[in-house]
Structures are given as structure tokens and as C-alpha cells.
C-alpha positions as CSV (number, residue, x, y, z in Angstrom):
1,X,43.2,8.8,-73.4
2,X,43.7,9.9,-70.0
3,X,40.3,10.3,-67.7
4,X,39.4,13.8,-67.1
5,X,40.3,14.5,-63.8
6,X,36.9,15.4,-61.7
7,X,36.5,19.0,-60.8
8,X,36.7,20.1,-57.1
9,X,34.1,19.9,-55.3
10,X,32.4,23.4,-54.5
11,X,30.6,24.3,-51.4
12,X,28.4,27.3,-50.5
13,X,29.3,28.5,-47.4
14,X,32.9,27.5,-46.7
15,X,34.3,30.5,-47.6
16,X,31.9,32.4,-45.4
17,X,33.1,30.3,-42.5
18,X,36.3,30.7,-42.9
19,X,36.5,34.6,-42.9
20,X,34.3,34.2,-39.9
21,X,37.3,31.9,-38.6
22,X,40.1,34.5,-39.6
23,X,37.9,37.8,-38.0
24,X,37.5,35.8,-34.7
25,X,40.9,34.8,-34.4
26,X,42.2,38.5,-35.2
27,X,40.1,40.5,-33.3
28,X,40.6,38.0,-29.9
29,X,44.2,38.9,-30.3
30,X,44.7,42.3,-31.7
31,X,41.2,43.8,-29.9
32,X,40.6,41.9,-26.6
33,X,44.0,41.4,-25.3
34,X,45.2,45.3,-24.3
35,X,42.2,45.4,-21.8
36,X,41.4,44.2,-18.4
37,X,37.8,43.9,-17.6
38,X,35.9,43.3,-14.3
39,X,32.4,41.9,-13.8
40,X,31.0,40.6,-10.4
41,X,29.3,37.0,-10.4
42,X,27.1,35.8,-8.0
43,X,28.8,33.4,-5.0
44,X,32.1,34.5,-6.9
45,X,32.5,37.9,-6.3
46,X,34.8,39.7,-8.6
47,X,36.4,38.3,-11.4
48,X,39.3,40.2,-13.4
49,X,39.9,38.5,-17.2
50,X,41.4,39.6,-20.2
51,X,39.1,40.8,-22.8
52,X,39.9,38.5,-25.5
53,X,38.8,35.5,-23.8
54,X,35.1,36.6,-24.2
55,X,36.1,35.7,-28.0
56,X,39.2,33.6,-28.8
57,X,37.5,30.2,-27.6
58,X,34.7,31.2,-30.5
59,X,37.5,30.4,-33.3
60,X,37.5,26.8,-31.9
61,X,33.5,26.4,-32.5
62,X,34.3,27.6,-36.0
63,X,37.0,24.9,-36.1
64,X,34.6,22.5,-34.8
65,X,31.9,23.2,-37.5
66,X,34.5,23.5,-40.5
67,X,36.0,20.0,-39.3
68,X,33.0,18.6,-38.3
69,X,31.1,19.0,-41.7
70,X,34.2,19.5,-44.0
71,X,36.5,17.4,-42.4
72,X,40.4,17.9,-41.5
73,X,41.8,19.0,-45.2
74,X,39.6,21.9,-45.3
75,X,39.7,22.7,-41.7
76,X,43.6,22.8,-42.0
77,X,43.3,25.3,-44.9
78,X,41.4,27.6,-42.4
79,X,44.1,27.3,-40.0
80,X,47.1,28.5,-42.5
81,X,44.9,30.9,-43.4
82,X,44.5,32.2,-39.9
83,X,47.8,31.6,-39.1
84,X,49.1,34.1,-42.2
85,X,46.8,36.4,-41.2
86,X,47.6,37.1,-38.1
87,X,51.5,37.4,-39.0
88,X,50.5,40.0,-41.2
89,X,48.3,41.8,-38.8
90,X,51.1,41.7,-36.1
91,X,53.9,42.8,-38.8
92,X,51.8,45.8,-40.0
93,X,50.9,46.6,-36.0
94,X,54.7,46.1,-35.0
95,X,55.1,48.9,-38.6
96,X,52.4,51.3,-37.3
97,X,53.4,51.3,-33.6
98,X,56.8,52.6,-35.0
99,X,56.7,54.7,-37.1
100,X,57.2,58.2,-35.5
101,X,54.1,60.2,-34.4
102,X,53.2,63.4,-36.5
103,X,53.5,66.7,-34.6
104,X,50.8,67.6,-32.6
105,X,49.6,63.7,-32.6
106,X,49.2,63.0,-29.0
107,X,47.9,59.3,-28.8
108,X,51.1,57.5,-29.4
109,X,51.6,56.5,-25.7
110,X,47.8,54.7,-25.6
111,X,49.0,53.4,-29.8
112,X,51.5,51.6,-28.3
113,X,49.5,50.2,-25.6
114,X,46.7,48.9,-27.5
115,X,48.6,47.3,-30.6
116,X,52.3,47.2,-28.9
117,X,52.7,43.8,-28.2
118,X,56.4,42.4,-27.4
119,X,57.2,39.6,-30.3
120,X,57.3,37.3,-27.8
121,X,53.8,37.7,-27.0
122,X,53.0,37.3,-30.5
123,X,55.5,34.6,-30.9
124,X,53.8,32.6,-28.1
125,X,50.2,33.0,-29.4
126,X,51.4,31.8,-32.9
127,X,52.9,28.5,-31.6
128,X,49.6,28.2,-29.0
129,X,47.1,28.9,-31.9
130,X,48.9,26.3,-34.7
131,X,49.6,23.7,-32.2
132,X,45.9,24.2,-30.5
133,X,43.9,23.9,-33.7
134,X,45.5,21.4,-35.3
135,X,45.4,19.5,-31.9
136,X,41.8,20.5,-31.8
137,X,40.5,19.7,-35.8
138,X,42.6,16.2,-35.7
139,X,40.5,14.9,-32.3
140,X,37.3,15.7,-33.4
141,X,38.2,14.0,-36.7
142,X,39.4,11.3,-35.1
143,X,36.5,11.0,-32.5
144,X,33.8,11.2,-35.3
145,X,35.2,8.0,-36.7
146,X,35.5,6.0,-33.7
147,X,31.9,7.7,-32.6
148,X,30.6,6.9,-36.5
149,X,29.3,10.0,-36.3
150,X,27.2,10.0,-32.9
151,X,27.2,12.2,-29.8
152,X,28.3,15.3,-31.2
153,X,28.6,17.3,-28.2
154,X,31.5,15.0,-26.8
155,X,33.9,15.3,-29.6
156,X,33.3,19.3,-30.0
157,X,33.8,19.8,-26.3
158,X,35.9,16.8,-25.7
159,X,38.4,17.9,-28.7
160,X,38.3,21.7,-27.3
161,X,39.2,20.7,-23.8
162,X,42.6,19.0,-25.1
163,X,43.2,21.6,-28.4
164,X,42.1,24.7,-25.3
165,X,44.7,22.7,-22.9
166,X,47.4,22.5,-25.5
167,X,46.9,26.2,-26.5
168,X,47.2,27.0,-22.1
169,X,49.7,25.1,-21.6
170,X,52.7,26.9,-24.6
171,X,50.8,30.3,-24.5
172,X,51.6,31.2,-20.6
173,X,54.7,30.1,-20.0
174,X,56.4,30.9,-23.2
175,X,54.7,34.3,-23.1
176,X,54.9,34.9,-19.6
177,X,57.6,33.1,-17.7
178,X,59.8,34.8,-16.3
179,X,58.7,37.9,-17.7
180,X,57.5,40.3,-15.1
181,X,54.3,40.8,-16.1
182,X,53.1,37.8,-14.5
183,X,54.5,36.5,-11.3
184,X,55.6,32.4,-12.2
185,X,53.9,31.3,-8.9
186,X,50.6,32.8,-10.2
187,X,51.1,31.5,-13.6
188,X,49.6,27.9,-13.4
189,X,46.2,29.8,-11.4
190,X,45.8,32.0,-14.9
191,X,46.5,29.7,-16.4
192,X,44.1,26.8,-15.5
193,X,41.6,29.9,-15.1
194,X,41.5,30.8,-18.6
195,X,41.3,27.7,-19.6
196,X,38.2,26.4,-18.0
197,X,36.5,29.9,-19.4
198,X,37.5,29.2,-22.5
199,X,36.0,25.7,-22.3
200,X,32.9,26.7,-20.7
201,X,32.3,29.1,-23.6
202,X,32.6,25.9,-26.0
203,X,30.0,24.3,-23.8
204,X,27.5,27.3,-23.4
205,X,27.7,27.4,-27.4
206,X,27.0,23.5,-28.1
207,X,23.5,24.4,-28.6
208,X,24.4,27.1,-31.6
209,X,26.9,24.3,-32.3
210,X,24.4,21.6,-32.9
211,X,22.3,24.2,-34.8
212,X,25.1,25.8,-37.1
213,X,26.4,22.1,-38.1
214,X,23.0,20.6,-39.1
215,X,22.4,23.5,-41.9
216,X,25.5,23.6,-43.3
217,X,25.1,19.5,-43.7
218,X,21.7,19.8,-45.3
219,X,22.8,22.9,-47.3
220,X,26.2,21.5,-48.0
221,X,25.0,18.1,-48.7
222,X,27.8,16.7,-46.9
223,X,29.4,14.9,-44.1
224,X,32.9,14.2,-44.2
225,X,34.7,11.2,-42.7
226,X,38.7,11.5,-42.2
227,X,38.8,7.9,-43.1
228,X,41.5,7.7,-44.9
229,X,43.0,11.5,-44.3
230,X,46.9,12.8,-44.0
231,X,46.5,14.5,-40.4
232,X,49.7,15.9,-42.0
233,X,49.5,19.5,-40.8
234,X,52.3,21.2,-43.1
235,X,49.9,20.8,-46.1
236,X,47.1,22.7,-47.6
237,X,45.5,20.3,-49.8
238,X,42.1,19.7,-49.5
């Protein structure tokens, strides 16, 4: 007689952490990207950003967490999962922007320029966003083995500043080159601008970091090791 196969592990609050994951990652690009917002810093002096950066680098603490205490398998699950859902989202947006306006309906013109992105832009943030996060989710793995688990806060920040410099470096120029709406001479300065916001966000957050990842270890009872994982990221086997 064959062994009864054991039954899946279950966890708590994975689920919860991955719709946070999947709300982050929508609303960064669907909410924050149509607006261009202006604060003044001290010694700086005025500093123009797009909205979503507030919030997109947020996704990669969440990736951080659900690799760091879940490990890779389950953090890659999170990523399809973002990935479909924001192919969806920009499908039923490109649906909505078209369809033609009932008489009388005179918001069509601001429709279009909230939710109207051109499918390059949304091509471009697709192929950022997978290659990022995997990019991301495999160097942390791979850091908390060599690290056997110490220093936390170098392999959250250190595996956002390469899955953050992956995501920069497709997102601009296959979004933006030659494009128009950016000039290509000021393309590497945006460029290398949103990047270090996005990975100072990661590094004002360790301290939630630190906080988040030690509950969900007691609650979860666990602390996954990628010893011996697929890094494979065309799967989603946990």
C-alpha cells in the first residue's frame, strides 16, 4: 500500500499577504501613475515625482516578507498572481476607456487620462514588474542561505536595490525611449531618480520590516530555507 501523501501545509496569514501584495501592486499602477505631484524638501527645493512611487516600492517589502518567511515557492505564487491581475485590470481599463461615452457624459476626456495608458506602457511595466520580483524574491532567498539566516536588513534592502534596479532599468527605456513623452537625454536622470526613491522607501520601512516578519514567524511557526528550491520562475508550485 502506497503512503498517504501528507497534506499541504496551511498557513494563517498568507492569503492575507498576498491580497495585500496584489492591492499594492494595482493601485501603484492603475492609481498613482496619471498624476504628477510636487512637494518642497528642505536643502532640495522642489521635487516633481509621479504618484505611484509613494507606493509601488511597498509591493517589494511584501515580497520581502512572503519570501522571507515563506520562502521562494510561495513568494513566486504571489507574483503570478499579481502578474494576472494586473493584465486583467489593464484589459478591462483599455475596455472601459473605449467604449463610447453616454450622451450628456462629459468626463470622457479626464477617463481617458486617468486609466488611458498606451499598451506599451503597460507592456513595459509587466516585463519590469515579473523580471523585478523574481529578481528580487530569488536574492533574498539566496542571501538568507549564505547569511544562515542573519542580518536581515542586508538581504531585504540589498535584494531590493538589484530587483528596484532591474525593474529601472526595462521600465524607462522600453516605456519611454523614444517616445516623446520623455526626452532620451533626461531618461537615465529619471531614471536613476526613481530608483533611489524607491530604494529609500525599502530602507525607511526596514523597521516595519523587521516587525511584520517576526509575527508572522512566531504566528506561522515557520522559517523557510530555499535549500534545495527550483528558482524556476515559470512554475506555481509551492
Amino acid at each position: 500500500m502506497n503512503p498517504t501523501p501528507a497534506a499541504p501545509r496551511q498557513y494563517r496569514y498568507y492569503e492575507f499577504v498576498m491580497a495585500a501584495f496584489v492591492a499594492v501592486y494595482l493601485c501603484s499602477n492603475l492609481i498613482g501613475p496619471a498624476k504628477a505631484a510636487q512637494i518642497e524638501l528642505p536643502l532640495i527645493g522642489a521635487v516633481t515625482f509621479g504618484a505611484g512611487v509613494l507606493f509601488f516600492p511597498i509591493s517589494y517589502i511584501f515580497g520581502d516578507v512572503l519570501t522571507e518567511v515563506y520562502g521562494y515557492a510561495r513568494a513566486r505564487r504571489v507574483i503570478w498572481a499579481g502578474f494576472g491581475a494586473m493584465i486583467f485590470a489593464s484589459l478591462m481599463a483599455w475596455v472601459v476607456v473605449k467604449l463610447p461615452p453616454a450622451p450628456g457624459w462629459q468626463n470622457q476626456a479626464a477617463y481617458e487620462i486617468a486609466y488611458g495608458s498606451t499598451w506599451r506602457i503597460v507592456a513595459a511595466s509587466l516585463t519590469a514588474f515579473f523580471c523585478g520580483e523574481f529578481v528580487n524574491s530569488f536574492v533574498l532567498a539566496k542571501m538568507k542561505v549564505w547569511t544562515e539566516g542573519r542580518h536581515l536588513w542586508a538581504r531585504t534592502i540589498g535584494s531590493t536595490v538589484v530587483g528596484e534596479g532591474v525593474d529601472s532599468l526595462l521600465f524607462y527605456p522600453l516605456a519611454f525611449w523614444n517616445s516623446g513623452l520623455i526626452p532620451n537625454e533626461l531618461l537615465p536622470a529619471v531614471m536613476v531618480g526613481q530608483f533611489v526613491s524607491k530604494v529609500m522607501v525599502e530602507v525607511v520601512f526596514t523597521p516595519l520590516t523587521y516587525r511584520i516578519v517576526a509575527f508572522l514567524k512566531r504566528a506561522e511557526r515557520e522559517d523557510y530555507y530555499d535549500r534545495d528550491t527550483d528558482f524556476t520562475p515559470f512554475s506555481i508550485r509551492a
